[in-house]
C-alpha positions as CSV (number, residue, x, y, z in Angstrom):
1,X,-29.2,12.2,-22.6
2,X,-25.9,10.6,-24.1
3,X,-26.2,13.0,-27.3
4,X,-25.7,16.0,-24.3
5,X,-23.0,14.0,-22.2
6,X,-21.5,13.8,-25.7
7,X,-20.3,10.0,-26.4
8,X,-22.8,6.6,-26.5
9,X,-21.9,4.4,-24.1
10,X,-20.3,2.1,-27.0
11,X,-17.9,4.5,-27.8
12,X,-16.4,4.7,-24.2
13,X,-13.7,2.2,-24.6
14,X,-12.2,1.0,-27.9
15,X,-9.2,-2.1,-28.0
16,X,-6.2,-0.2,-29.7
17,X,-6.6,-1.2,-33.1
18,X,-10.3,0.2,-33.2
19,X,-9.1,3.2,-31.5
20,X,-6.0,3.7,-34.3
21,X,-8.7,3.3,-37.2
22,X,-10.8,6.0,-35.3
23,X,-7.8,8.5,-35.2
24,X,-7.2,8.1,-39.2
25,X,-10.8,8.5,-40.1
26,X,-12.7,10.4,-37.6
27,X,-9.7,13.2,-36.1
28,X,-10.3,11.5,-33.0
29,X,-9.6,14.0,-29.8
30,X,-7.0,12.0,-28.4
31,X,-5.0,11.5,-31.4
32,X,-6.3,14.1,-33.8
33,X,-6.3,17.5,-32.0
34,X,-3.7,20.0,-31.5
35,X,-1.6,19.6,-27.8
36,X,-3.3,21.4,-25.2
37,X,-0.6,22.3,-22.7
38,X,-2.5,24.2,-20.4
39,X,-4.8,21.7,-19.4
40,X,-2.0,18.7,-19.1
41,X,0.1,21.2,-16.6
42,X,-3.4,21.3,-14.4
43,X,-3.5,17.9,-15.4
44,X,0.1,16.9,-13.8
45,X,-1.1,19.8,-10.7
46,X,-3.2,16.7,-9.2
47,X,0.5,15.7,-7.7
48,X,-0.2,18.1,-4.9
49,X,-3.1,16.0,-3.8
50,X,-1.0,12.8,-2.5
51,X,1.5,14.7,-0.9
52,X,-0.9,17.3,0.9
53,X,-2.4,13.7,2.1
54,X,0.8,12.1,3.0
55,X,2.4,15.4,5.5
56,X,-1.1,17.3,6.4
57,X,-3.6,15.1,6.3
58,X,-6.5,13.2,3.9
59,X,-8.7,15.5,5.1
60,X,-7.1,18.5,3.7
61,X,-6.8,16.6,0.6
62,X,-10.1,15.9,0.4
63,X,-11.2,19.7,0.7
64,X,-8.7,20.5,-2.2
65,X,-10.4,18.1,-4.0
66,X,-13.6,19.8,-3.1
67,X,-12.2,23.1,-4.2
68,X,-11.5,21.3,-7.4
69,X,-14.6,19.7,-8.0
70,X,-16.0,23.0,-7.2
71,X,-14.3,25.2,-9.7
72,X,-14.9,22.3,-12.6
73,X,-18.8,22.4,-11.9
74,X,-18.7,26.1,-12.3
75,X,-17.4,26.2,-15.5
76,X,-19.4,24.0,-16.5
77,X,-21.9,25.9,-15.5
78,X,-21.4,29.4,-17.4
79,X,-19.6,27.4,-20.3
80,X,-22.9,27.7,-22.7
81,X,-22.8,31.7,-21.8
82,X,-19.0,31.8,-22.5
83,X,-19.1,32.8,-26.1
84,X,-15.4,33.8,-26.8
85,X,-14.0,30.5,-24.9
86,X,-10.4,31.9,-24.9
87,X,-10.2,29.9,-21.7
88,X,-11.8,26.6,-22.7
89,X,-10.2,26.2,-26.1
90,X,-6.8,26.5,-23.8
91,X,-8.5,23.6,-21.5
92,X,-11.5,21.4,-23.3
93,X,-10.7,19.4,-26.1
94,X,-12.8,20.0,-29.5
95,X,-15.6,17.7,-28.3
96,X,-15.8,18.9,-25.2
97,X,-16.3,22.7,-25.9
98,X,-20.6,21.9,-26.6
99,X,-21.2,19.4,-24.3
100,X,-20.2,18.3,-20.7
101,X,-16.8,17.7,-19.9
102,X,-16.9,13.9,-18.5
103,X,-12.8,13.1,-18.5
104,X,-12.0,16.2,-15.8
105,X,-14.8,15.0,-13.6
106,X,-13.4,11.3,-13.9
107,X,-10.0,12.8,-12.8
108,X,-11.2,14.1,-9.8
109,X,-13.1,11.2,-9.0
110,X,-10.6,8.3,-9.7
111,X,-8.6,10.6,-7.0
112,X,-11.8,10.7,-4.5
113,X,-11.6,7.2,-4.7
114,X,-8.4,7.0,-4.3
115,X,-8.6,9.2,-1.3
116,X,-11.3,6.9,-0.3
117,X,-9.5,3.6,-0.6
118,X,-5.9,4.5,1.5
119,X,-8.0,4.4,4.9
120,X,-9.0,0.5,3.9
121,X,-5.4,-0.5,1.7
122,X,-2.0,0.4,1.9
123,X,-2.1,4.1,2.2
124,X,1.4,4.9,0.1
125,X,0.4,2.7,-3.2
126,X,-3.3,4.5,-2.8
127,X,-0.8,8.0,-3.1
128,X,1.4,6.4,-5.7
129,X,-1.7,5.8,-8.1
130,X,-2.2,8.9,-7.8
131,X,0.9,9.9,-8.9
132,X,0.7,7.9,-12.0
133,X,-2.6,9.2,-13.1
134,X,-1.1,12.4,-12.6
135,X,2.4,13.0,-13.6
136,X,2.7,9.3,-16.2
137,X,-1.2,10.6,-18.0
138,X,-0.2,14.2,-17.8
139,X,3.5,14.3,-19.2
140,X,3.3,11.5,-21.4
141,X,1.1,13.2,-24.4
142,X,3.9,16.2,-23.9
143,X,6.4,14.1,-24.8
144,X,4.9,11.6,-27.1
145,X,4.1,14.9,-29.5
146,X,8.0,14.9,-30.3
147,X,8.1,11.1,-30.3
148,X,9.0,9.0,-33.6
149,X,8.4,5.9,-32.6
150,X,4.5,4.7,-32.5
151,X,3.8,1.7,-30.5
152,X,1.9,-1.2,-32.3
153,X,-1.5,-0.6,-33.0
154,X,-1.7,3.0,-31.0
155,X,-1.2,6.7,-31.9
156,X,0.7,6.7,-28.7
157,X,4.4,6.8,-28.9
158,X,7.5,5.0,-27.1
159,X,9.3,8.4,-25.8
160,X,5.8,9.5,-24.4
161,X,5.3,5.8,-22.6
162,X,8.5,6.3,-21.4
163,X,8.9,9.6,-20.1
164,X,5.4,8.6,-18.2
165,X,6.7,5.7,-17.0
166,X,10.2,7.6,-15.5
167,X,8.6,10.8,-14.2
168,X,5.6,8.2,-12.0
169,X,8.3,5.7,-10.8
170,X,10.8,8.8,-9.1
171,X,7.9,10.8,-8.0
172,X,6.0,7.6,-6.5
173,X,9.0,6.1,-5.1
174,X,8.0,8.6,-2.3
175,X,5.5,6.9,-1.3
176,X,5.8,3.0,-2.1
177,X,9.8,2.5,-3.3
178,X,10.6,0.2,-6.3
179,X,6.6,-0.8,-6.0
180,X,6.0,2.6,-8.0
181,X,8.1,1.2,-11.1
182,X,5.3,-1.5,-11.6
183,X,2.7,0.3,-11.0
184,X,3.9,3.1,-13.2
185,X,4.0,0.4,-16.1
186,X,0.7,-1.3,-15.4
187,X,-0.8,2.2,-15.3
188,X,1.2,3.4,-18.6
189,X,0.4,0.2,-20.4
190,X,-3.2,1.0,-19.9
191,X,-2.9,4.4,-20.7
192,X,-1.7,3.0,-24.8
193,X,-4.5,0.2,-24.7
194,X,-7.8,3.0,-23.7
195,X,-9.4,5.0,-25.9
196,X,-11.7,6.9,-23.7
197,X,-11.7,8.4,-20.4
198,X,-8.3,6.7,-19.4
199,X,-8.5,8.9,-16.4
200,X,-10.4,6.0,-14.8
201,X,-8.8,3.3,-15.4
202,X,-5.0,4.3,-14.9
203,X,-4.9,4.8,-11.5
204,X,-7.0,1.5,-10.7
205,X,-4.2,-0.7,-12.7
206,X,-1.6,1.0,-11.2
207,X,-3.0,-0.2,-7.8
208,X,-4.1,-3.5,-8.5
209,X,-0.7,-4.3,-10.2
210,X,1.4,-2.9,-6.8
211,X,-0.8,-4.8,-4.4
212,X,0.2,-8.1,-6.3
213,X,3.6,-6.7,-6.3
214,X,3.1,-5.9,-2.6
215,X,1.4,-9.2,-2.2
216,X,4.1,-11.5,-4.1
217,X,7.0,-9.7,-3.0
């Protein structure tokens, strides 16, 4: 079963210094492959979600999400059929292209969950997280490809961080004010220190660090 989802279990999440050595040896997919700037602009799309939450509804959100989820399953569905894969090799990454395609579908759940969550927790910092898995995730590889400066122990770069960090805190200041700077950090910070499947934990450390902000502030 894990040789078809594609990665063992023990490969899921690598400390930063495994995860460099990984890069230089083995072309990892995160570090190793070509920009794919397609699938970071659908990537970055997933802003719509919060705000189609915040001024029509969750609901609505939630059947966007659907429509999403939907579309994904599909082409995952005729992907083995797909011979010429003009459109996945402008969306999958190399690994993905055989097997099934776990990071998209942990997007769209992290935001489920999400969606989930705001009717139990503070609503805006439930949008805000969002945001950051979004727009910080989404723009940061963009920017770190014309980056020069690597942060320690990571193929990631400071521009990249950055950008990620600026483009989250205005977007999420929507939702949460100043609160969105911290949890744009907490959920960039975590976006340098995870190997695999970032997409969930991102959001999730954006929201537990602007509850304690929340909380202490």
């Amino acid at each position: 079963m894990y040789g078809y989802i594609g990665f063992p279990i023990a490969k899921y999440i690598h400390l930063p210094a495994r995860f460099q050595m990984m890069a230089a040896y083995n072309n990892d997919s995160l570090c190793g492959n070509k920009a794919l700037p397609l699938r970071k602009i659908v990537h970055m799309s997933g802003v719509a979600v919060p705000f189609i939450a915040d001024i029509y509804g969750r609901e609505y959100a939630a059947l966007a999400l659907a429509g999403a989820t939907l579309v994904f399953l599909i082409m995952e569905a005729i992907k083995p059929a797909e011979k010429k894969r003009y459109l996945y090799g402008l969306l999958w990454r190399k690994g993905e292209k055989e097997v099934f395609a776990l990071d998209p579908l942990f997007y769209i759940l992290s935001f489920f969950v999400l969606l989930g969550l705001s009717y139990f927790v503070n609503e805006g910092i439930c949008y805000a997280s969002m945001v950051v898995l979004a727009l910080g995730d989404g723009v940061a590889p963009l920017i770190g490809r014309l980056g020069r400066w690597r942060l320690p122990g990571s193929c990631k770069t400071v521009e990249g961080t950055t950008g990620g960090i600026i483009l989250s805190s205005i977007v999420g200041f929507y939702f949460v004010g100043v609160l969105a700077v911290i949890g744009s950090v907490a959920g960039m910070v975590t976006e340098c220190s995870i190997s695999r499947h970032d997409n969930l934990f991102i959001p999730f450390a954006a929201l537990v660090a602007m509850l304690l902000g929340k909380a202490l502030f």
